[in-house]
CHARMM-style PDB file with segment names, atoms N, HN, CA, C and O in Angstrom:
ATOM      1  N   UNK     1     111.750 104.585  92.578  1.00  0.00      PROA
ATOM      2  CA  UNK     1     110.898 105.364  91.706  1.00  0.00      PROA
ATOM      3  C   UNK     1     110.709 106.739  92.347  1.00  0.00      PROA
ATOM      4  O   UNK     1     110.242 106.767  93.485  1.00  0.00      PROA
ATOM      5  N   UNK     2     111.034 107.911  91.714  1.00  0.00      PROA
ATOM      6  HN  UNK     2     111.414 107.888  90.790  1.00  0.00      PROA
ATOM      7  CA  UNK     2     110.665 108.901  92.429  1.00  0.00      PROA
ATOM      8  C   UNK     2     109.093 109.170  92.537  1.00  0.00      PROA
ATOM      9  O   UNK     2     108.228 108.455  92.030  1.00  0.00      PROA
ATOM     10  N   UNK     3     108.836 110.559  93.437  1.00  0.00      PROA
ATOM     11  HN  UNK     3     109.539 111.139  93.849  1.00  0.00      PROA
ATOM     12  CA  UNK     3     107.591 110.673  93.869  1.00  0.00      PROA
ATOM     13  C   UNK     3     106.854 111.026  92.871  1.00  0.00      PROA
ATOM     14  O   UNK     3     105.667 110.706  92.929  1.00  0.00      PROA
ATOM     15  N   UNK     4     107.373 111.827  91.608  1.00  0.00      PROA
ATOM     16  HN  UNK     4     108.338 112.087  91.561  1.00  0.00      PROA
ATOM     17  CA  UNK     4     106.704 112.749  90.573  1.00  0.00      PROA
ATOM     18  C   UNK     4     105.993 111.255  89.557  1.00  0.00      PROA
ATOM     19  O   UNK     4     104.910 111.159  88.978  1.00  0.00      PROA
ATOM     20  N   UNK     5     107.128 110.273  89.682  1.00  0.00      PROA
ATOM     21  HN  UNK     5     108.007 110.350  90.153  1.00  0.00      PROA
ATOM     22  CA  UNK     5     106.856 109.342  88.474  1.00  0.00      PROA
ATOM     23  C   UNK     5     105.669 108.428  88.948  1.00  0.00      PROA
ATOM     24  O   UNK     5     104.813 107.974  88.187  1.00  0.00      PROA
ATOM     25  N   UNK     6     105.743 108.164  90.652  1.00  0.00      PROA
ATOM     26  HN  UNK     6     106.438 108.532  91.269  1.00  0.00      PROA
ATOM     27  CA  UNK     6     104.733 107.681  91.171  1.00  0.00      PROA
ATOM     28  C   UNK     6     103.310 108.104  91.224  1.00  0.00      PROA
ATOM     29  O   UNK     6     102.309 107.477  90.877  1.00  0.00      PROA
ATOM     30  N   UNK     7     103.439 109.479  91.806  1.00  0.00      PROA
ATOM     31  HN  UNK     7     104.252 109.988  92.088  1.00  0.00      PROA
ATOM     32  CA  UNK     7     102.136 110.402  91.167  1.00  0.00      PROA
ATOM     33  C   UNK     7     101.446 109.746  89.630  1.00  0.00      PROA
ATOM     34  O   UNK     7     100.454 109.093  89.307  1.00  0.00      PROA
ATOM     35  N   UNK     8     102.255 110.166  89.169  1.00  0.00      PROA
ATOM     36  HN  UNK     8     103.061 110.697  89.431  1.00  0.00      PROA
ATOM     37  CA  UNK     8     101.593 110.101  87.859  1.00  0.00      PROA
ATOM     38  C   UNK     8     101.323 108.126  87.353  1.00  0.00      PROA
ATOM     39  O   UNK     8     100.292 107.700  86.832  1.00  0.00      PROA
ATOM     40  N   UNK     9     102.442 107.356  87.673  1.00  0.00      PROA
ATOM     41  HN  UNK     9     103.279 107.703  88.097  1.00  0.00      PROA
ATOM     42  CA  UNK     9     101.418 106.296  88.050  1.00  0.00      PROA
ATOM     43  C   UNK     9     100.305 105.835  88.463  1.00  0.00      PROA
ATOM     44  O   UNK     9      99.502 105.065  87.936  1.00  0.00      PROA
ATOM     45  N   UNK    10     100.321 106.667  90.018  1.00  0.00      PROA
ATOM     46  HN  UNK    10     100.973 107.293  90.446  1.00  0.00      PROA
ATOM     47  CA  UNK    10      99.183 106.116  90.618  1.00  0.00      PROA
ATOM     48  C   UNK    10      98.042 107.121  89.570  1.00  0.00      PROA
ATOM     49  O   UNK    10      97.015 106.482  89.346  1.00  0.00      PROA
ATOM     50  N   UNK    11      98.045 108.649  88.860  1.00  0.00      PROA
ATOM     51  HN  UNK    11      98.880 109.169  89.042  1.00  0.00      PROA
ATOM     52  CA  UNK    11      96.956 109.150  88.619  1.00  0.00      PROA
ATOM     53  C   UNK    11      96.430 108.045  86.935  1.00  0.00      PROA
ATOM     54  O   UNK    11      95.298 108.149  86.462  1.00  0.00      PROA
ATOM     55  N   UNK    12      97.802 106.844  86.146  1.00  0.00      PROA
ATOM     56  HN  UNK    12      98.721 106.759  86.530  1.00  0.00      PROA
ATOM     57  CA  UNK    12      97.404 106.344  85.581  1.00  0.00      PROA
ATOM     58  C   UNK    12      96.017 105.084  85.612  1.00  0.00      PROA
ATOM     59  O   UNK    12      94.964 104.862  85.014  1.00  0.00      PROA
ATOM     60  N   UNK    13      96.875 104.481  86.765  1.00  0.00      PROA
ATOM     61  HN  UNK    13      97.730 104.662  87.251  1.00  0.00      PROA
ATOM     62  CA  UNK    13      95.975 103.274  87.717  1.00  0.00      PROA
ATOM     63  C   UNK    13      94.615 104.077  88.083  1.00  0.00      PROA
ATOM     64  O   UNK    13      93.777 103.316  87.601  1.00  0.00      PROA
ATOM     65  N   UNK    14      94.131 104.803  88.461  1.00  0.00      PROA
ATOM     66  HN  UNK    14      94.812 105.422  88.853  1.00  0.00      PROA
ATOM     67  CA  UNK    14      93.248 105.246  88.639  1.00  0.00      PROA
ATOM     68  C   UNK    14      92.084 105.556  87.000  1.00  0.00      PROA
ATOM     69  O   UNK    14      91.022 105.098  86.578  1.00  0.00      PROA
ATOM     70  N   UNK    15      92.886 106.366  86.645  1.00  0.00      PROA
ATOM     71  HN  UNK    15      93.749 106.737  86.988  1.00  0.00      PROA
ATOM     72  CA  UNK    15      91.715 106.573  85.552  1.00  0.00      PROA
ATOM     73  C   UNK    15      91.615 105.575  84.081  1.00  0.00      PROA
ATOM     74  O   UNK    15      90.814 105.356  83.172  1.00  0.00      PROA
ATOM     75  N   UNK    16      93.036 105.135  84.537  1.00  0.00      PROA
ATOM     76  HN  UNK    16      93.686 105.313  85.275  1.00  0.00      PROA
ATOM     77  CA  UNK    16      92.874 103.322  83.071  1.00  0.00      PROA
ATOM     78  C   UNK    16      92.714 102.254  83.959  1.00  0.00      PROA
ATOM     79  O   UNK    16      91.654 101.627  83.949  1.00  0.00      PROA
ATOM     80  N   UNK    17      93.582 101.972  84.694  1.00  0.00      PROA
ATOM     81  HN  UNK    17      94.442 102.482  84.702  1.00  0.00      PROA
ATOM     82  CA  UNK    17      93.654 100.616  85.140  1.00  0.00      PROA
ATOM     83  C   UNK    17      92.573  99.919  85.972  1.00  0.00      PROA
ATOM     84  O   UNK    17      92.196  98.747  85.955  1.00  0.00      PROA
ATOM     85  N   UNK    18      92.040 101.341  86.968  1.00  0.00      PROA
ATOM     86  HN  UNK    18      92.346 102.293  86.983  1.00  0.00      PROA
ATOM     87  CA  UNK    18      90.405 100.601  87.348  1.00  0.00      PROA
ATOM     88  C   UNK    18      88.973 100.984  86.766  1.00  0.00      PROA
ATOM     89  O   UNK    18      87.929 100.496  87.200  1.00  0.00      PROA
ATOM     90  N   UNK    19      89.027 101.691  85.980  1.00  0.00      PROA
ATOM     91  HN  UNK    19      89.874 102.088  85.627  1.00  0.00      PROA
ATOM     92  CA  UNK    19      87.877 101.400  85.173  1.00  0.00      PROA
ATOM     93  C   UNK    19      88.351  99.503  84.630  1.00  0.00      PROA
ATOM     94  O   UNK    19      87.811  98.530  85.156  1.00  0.00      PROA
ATOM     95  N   UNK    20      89.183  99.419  83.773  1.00  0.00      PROA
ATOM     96  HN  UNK    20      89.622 100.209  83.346  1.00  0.00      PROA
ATOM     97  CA  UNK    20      89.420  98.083  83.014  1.00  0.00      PROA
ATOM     98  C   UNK    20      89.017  96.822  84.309  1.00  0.00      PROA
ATOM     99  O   UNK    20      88.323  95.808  84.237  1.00  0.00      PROA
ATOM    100  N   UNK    21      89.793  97.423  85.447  1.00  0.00      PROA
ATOM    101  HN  UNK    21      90.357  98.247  85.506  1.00  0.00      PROA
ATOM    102  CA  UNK    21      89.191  96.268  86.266  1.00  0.00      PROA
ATOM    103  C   UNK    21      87.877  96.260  86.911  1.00  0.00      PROA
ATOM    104  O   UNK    21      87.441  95.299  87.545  1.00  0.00      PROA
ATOM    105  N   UNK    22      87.494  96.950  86.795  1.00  0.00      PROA
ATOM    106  HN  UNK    22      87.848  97.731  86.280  1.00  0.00      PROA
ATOM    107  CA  UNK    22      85.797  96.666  86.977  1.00  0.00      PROA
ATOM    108  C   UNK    22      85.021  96.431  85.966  1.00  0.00      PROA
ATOM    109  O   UNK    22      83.979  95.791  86.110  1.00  0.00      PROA
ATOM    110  N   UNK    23      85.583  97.115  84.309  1.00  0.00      PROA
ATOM    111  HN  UNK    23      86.429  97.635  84.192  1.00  0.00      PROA
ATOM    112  CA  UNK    23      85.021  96.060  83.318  1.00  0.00      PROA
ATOM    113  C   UNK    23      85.183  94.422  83.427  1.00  0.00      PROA
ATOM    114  O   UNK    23      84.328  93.643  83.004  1.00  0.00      PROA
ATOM    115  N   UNK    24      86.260  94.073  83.982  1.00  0.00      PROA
ATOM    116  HN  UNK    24      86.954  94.705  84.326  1.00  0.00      PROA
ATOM    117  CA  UNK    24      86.640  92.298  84.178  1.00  0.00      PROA
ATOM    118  C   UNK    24      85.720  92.127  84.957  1.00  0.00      PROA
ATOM    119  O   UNK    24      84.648  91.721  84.509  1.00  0.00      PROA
ATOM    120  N   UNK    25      85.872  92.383  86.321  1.00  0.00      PROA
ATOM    121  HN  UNK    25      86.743  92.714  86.685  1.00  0.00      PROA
ATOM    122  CA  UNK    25      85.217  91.780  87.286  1.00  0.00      PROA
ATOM    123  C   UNK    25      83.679  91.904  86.985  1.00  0.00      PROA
ATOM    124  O   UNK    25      83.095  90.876  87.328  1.00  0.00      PROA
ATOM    125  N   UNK    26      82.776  92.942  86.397  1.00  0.00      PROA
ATOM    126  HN  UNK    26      83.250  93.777  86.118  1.00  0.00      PROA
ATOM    127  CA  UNK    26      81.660  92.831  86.069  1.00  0.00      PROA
ATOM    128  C   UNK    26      81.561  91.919  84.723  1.00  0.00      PROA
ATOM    129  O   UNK    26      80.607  91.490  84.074  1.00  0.00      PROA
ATOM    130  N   UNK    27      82.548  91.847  84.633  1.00  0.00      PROA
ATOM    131  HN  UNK    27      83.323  92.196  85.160  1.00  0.00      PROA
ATOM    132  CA  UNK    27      82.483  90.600  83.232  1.00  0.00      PROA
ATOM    133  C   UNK    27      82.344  89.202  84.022  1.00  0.00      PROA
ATOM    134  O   UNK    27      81.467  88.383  83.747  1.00  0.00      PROA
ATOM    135  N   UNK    28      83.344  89.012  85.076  1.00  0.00      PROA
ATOM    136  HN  UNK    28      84.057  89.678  85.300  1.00  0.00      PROA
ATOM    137  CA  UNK    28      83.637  87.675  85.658  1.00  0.00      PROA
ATOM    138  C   UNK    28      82.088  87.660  86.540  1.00  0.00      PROA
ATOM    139  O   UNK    28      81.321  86.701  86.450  1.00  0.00      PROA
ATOM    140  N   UNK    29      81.920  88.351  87.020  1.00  0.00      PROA
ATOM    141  HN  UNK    29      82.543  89.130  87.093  1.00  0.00      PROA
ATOM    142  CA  UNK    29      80.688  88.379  88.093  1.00  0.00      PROA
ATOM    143  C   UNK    29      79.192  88.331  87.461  1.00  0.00      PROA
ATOM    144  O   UNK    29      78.219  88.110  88.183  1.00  0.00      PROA
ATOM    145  N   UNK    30      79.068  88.570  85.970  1.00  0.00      PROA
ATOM    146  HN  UNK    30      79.858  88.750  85.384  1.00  0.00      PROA
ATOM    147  CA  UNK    30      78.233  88.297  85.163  1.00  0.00      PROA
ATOM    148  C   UNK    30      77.380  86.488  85.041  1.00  0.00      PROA
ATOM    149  O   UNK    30      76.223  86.070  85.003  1.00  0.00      PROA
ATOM    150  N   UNK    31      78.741  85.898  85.020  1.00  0.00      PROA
ATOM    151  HN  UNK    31      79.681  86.238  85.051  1.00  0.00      PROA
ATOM    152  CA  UNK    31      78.684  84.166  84.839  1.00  0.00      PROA
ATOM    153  C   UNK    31      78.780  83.752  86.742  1.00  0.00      PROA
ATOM    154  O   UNK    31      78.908  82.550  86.977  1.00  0.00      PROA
ATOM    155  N   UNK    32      78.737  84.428  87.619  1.00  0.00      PROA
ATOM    156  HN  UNK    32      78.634  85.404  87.428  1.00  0.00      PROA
ATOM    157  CA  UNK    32      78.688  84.136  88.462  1.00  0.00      PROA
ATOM    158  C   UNK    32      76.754  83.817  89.300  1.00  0.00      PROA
ATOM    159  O   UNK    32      76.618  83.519  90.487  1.00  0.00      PROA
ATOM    160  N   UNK    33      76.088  83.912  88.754  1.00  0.00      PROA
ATOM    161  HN  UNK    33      76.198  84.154  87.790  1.00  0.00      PROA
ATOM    162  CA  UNK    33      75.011  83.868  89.147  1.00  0.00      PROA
ATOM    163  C   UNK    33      74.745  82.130  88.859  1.00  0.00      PROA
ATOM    164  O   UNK    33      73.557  81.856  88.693  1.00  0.00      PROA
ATOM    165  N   UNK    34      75.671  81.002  88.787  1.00  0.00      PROA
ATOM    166  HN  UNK    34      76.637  81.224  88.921  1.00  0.00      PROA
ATOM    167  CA  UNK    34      75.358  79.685  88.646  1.00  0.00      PROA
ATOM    168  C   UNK    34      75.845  79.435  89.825  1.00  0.00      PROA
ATOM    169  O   UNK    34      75.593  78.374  90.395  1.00  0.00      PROA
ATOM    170  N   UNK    35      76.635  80.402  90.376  1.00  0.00      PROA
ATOM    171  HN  UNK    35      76.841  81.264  89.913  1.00  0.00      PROA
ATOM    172  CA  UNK    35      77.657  79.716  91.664  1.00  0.00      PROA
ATOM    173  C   UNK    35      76.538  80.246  92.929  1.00  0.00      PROA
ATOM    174  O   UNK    35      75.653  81.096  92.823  1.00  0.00      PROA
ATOM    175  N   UNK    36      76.917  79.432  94.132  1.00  0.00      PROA
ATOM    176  HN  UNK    36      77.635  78.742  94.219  1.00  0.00      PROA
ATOM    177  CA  UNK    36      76.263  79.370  95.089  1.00  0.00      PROA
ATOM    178  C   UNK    36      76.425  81.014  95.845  1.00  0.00      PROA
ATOM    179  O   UNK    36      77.365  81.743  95.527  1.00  0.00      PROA
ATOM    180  N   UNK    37      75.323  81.462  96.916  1.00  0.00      PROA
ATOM    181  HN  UNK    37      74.560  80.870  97.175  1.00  0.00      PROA
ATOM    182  CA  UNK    37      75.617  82.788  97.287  1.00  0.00      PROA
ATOM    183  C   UNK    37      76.749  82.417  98.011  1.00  0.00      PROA
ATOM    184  O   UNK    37      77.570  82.418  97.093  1.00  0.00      PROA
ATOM    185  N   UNK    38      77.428  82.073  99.096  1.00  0.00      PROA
ATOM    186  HN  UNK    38      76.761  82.073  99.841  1.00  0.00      PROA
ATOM    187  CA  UNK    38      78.541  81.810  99.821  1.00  0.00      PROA
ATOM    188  C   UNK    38      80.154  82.176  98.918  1.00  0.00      PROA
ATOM    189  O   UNK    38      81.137  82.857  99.211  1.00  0.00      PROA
ATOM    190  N   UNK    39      79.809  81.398  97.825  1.00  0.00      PROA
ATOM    191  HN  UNK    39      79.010  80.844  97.587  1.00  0.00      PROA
ATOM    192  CA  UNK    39      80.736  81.459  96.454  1.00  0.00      PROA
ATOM    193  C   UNK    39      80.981  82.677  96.360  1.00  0.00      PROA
ATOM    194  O   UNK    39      81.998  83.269  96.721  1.00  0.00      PROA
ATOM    195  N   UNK    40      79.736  83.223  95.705  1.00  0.00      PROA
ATOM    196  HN  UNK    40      78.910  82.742  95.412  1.00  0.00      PROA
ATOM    197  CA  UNK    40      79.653  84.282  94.966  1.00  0.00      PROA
ATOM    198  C   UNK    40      79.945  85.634  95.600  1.00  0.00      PROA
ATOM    199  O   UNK    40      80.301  86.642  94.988  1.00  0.00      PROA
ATOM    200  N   UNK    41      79.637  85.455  97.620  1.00  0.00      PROA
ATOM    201  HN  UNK    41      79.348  84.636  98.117  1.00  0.00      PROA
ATOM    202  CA  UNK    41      80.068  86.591  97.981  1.00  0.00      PROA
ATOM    203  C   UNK    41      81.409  86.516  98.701  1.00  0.00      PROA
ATOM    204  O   UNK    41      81.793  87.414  99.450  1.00  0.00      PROA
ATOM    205  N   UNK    42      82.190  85.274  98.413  1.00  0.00      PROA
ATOM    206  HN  UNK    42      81.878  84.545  97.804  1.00  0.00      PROA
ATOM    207  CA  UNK    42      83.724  85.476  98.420  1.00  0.00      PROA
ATOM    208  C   UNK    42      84.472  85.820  97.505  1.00  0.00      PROA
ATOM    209  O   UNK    42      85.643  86.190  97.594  1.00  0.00      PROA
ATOM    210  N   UNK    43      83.377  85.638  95.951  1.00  0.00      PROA
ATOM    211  HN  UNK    43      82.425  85.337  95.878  1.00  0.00      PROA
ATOM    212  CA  UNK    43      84.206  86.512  94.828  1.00  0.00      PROA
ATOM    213  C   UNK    43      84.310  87.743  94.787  1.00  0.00      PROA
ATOM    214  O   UNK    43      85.216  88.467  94.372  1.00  0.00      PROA
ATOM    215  N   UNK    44      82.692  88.098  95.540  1.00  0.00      PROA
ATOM    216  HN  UNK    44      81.956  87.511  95.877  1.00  0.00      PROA
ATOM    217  CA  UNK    44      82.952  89.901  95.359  1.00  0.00      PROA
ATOM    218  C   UNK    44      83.443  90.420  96.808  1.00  0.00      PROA
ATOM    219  O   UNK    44      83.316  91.609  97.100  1.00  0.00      PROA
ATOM    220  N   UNK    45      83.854  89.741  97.463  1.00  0.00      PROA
ATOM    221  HN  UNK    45      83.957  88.774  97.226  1.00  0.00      PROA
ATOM    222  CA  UNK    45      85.253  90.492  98.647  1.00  0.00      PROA
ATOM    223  C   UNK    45      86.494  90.400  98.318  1.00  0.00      PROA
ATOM    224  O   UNK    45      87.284  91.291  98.632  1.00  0.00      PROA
ATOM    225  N   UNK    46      86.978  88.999  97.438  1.00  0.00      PROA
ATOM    226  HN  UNK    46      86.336  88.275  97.183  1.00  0.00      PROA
ATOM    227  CA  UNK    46      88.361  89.477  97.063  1.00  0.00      PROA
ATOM    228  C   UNK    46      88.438  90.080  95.524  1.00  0.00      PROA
ATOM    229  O   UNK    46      89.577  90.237  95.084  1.00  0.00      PROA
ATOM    230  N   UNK    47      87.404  90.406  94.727  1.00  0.00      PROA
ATOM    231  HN  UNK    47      86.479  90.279  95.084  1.00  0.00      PROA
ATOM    232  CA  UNK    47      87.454  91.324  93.557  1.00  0.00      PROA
ATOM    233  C   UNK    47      87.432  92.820  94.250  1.00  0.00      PROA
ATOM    234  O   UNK    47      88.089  93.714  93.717  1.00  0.00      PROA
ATOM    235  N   UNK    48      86.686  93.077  95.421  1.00  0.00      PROA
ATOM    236  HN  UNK    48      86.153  92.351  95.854  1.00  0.00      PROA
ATOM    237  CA  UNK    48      86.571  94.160  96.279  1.00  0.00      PROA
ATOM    238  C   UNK    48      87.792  94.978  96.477  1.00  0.00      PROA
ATOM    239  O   UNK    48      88.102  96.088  96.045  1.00  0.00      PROA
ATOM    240  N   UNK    49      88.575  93.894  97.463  1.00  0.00      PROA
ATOM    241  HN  UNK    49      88.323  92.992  97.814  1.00  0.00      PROA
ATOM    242  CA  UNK    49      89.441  94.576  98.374  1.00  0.00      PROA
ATOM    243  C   UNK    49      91.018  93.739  97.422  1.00  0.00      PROA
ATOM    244  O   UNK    49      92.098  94.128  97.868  1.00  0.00      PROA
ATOM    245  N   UNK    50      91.087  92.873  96.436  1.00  0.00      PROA
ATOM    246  HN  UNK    50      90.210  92.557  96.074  1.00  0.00      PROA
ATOM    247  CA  UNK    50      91.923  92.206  95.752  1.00  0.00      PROA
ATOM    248  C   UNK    50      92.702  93.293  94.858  1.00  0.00      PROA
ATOM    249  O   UNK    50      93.786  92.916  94.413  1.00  0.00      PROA
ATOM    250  N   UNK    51      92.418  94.178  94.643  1.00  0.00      PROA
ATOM    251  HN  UNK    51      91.537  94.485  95.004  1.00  0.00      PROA
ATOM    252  CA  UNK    51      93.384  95.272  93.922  1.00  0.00      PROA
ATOM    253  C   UNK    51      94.245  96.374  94.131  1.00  0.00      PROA
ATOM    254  O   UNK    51      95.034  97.093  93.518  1.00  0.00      PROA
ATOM    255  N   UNK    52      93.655  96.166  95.504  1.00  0.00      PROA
ATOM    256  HN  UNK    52      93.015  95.583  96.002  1.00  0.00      PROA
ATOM    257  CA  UNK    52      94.685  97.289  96.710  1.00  0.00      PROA
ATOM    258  C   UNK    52      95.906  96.816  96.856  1.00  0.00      PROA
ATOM    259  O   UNK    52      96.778  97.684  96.812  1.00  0.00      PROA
ATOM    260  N   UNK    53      96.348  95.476  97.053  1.00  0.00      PROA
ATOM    261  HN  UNK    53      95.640  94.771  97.089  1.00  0.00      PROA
ATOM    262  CA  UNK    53      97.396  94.456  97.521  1.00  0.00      PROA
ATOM    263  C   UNK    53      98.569  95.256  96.528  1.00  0.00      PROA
ATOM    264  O   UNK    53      99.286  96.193  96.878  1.00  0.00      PROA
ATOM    265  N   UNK    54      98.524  94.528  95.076  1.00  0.00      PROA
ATOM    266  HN  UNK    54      97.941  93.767  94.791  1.00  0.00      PROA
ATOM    267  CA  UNK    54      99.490  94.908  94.261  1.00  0.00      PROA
ATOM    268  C   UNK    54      99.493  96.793  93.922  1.00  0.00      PROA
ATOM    269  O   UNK    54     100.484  97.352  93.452  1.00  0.00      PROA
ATOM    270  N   UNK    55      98.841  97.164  94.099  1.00  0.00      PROA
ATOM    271  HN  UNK    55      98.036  96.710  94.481  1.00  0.00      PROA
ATOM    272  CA  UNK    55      99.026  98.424  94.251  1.00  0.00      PROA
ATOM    273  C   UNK    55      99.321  99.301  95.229  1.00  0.00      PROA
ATOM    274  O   UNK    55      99.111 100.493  95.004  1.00  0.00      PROA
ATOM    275  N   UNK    56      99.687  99.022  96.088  1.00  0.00      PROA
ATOM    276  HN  UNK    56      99.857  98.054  96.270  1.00  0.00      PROA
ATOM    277  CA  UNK    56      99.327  99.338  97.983  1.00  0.00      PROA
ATOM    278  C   UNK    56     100.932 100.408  98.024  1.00  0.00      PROA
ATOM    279  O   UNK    56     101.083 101.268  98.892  1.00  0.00      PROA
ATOM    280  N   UNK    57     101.980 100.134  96.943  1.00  0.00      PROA
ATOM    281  HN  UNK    57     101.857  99.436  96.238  1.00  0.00      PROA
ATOM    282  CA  UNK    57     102.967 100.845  96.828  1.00  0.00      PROA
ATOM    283  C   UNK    57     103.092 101.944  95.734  1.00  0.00      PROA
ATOM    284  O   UNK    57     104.093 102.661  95.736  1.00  0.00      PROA
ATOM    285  N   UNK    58     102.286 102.078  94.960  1.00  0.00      PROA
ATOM    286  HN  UNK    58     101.473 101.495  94.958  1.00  0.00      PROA
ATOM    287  CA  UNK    58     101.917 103.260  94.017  1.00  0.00      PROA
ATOM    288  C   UNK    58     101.393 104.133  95.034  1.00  0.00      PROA
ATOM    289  O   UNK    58     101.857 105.265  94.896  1.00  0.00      PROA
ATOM    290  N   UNK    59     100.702 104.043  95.879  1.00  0.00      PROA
ATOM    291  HN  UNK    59     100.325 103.123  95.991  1.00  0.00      PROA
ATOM    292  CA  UNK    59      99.715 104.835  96.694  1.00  0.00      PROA
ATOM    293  C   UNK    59     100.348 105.358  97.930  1.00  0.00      PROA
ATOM    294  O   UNK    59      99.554 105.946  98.664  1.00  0.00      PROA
ATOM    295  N   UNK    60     101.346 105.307  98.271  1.00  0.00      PROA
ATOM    296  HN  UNK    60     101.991 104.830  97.675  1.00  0.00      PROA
ATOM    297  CA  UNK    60     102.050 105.363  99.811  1.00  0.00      PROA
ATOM    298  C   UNK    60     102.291 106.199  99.292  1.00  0.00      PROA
ATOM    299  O   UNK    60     102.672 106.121  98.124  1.00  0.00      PROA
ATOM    300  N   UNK    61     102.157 107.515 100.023  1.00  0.00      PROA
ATOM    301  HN  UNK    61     101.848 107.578 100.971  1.00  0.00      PROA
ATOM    302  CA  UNK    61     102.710 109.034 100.148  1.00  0.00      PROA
ATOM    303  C   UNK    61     102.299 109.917  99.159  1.00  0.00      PROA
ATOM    304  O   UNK    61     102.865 111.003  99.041  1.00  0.00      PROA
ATOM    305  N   UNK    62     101.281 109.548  98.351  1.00  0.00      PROA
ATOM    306  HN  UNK    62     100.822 108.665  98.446  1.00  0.00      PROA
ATOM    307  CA  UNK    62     101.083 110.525  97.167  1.00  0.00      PROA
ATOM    308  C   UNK    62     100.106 111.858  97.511  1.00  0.00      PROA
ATOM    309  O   UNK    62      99.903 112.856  96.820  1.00  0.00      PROA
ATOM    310  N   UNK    63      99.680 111.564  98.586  1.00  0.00      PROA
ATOM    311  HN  UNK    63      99.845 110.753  99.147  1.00  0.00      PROA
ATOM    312  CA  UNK    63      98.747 112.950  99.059  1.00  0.00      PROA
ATOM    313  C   UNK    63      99.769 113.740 100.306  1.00  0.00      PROA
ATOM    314  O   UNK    63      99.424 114.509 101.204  1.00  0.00      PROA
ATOM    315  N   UNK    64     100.934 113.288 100.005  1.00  0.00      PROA
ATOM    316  HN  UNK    64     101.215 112.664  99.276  1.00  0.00      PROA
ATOM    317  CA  UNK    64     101.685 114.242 101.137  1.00  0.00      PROA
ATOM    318  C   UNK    64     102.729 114.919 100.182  1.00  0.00      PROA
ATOM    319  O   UNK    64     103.155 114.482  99.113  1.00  0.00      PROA
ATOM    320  N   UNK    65     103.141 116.471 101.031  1.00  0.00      PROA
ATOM    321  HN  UNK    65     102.795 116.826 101.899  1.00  0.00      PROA
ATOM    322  CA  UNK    65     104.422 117.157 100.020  1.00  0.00      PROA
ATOM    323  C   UNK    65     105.387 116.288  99.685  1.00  0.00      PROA
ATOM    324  O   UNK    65     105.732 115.365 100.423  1.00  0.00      PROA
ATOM    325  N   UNK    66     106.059 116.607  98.158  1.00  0.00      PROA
ATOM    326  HN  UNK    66     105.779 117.357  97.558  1.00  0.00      PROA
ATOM    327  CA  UNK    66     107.154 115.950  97.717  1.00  0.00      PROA
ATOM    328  C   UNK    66     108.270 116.173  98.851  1.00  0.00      PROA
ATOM    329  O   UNK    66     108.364 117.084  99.674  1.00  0.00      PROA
ATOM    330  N   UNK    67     109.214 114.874  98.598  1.00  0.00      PROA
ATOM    331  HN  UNK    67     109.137 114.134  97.929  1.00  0.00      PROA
ATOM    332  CA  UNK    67     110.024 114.541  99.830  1.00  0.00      PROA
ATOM    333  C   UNK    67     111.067 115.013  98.912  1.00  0.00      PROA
ATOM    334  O   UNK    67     112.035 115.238  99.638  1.00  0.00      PROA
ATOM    335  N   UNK    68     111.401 115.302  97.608  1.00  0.00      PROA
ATOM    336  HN  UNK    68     110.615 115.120  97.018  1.00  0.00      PROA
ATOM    337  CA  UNK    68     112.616 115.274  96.768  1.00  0.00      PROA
ATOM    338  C   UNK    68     112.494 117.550  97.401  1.00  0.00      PROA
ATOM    339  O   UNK    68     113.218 118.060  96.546  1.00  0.00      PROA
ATOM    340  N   UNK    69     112.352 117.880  97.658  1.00  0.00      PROA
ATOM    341  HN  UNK    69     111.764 117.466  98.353  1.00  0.00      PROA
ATOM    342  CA  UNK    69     111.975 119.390  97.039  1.00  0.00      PROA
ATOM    343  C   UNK    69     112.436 120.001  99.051  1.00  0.00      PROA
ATOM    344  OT1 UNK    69     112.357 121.188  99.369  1.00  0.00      PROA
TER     345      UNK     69
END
């Protein structure tokens, strides 16, 4: 994928893709107040830090000069 198409990926993921995921997770974390605190604060560490993983390659190098140029 070049860098230009990635840019603009990652600037998609940012202004659609995590708003939507924090609508879920405040959706999922809504019905979470039946579950125990222990539960509940292993849901909100991997809803936390759980969206970096699959994205962790959109994000590599996008605040440094284009490498194509």
């Amino acid at each position: 994928m070049t860098y230009k198409a990635r840019k603009r990926l990652a600037l998609f993921v940012l202004v659609v893709g995590l708003p939507a995921y924090v609508v879920l997770a405040v959706t999922l974390m809504s019905e979470a107040s039946r579950f125990h605190k222990v539960v509940e604060f292993v849901i909100y560490v991997v809803l936390g830090i759980g969206w970096v993983f699959p994205l962790k390659w959109v994000f590599m190098g996008i605040g440094q000069s284009d490498p194509d140029e």
